[in-house]
LOZA-824464 format. One record per residue (C-alpha): x, y, z negated; residue in three letters; residue number from 1. Coordinates in nm, 3 decimals. Layout:
BEGIN
xx	yy	zz	r	k
X	Y	Z	ALA	NUM $
...
***
This chain:
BEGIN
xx	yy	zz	r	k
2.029	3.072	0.829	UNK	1 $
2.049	3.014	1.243	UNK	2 $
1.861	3.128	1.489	UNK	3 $
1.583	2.973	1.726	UNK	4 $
1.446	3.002	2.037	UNK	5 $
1.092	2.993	2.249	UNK	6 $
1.087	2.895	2.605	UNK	7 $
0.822	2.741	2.811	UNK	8 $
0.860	2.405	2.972	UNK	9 $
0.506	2.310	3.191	UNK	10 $
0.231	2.375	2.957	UNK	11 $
0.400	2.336	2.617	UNK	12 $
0.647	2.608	2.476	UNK	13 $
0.951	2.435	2.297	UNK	14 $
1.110	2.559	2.006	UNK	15 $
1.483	2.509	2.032	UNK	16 $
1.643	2.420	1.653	UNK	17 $
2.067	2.426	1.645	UNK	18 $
2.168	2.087	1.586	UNK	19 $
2.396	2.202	1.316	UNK	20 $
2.060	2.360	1.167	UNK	21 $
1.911	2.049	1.174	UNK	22 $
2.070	1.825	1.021	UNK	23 $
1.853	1.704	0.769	UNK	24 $
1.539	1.728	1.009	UNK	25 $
1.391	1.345	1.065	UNK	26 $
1.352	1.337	1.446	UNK	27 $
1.117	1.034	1.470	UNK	28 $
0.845	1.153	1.302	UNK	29 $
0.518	1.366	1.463	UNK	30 $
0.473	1.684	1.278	UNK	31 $
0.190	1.920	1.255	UNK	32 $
0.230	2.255	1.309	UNK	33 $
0.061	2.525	1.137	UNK	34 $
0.044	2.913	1.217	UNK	35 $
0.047	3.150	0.962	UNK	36 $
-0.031	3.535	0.970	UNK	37 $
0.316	3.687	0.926	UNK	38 $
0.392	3.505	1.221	UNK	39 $
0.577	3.164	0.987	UNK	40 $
0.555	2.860	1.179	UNK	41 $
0.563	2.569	0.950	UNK	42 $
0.658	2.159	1.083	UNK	43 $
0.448	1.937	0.859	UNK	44 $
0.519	1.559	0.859	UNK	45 $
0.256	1.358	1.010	UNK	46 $
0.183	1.031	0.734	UNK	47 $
0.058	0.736	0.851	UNK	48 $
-0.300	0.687	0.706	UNK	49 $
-0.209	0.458	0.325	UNK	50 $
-0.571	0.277	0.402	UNK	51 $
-0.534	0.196	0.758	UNK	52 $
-0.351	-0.141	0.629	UNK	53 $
-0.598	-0.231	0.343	UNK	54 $
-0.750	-0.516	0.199	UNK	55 $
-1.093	-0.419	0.095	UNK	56 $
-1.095	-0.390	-0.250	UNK	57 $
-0.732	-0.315	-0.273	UNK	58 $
-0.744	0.028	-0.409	UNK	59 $
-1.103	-0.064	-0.627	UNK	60 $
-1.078	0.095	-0.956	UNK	61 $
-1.350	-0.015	-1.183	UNK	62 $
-1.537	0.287	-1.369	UNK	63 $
-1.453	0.318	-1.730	UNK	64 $
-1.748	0.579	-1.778	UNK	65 $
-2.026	0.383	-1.728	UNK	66 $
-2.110	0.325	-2.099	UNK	67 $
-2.081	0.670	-2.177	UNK	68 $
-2.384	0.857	-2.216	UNK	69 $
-2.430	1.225	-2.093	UNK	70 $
-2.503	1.522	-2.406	UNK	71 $
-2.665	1.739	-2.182	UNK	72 $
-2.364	2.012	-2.160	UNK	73 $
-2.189	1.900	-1.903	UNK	74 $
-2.111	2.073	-1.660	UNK	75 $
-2.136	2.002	-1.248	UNK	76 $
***
C-alpha cells in the first residue's frame, strides 16, 4: 500500500497518487468523487450515458403481463 498526498493548487486541492501505485488507474476517464464519514475518499468512473446514442425504440421491451389478470393479493 503507498502513500498519498493533499496540496492545494488555485482553488482545487490535488491528490497526488505514486505512479508505481497507479498503474492500473485509467487516466482518461472523469471520475466522481465521493466522501465518506471515516474520512475514505472513493474515485468512481464517470460512464457515458448508454441512451444518449439511441434510436427510439431501441431498448422497447414489449410487456408480457398485460394478459394477466390481478387476484387481489398483490402487493404494491
Amino acid at each position: 500500500m503507498g502513500t498519498a498526498k493533499l496540496r492545494k493548487q488555485g482553488r482545487s486541492v490535488v491528490v497526488t497518487i505514486p505512479s508505481s501505485e497507479a498503474k492500473t488507474l485509467d487516466l482518461t476517464p472523469e471520475y466522481f468523487v465521493k466522501f465518506n464519514e471515516h474520512g475514505t475518499i472513493m474515485l468512481i468512473p464517470k460512464l457515458d450515458n448508454p441512451f444518449k446514442h439511441a434510436k427510439p425504440g431501441e431498448y422497447y421491451e414489449e410487456d408480457i403481463w398485460t394478459d394477466i389478470q390481478p387476484t387481489g393479493i398483490e402487493v404494491w
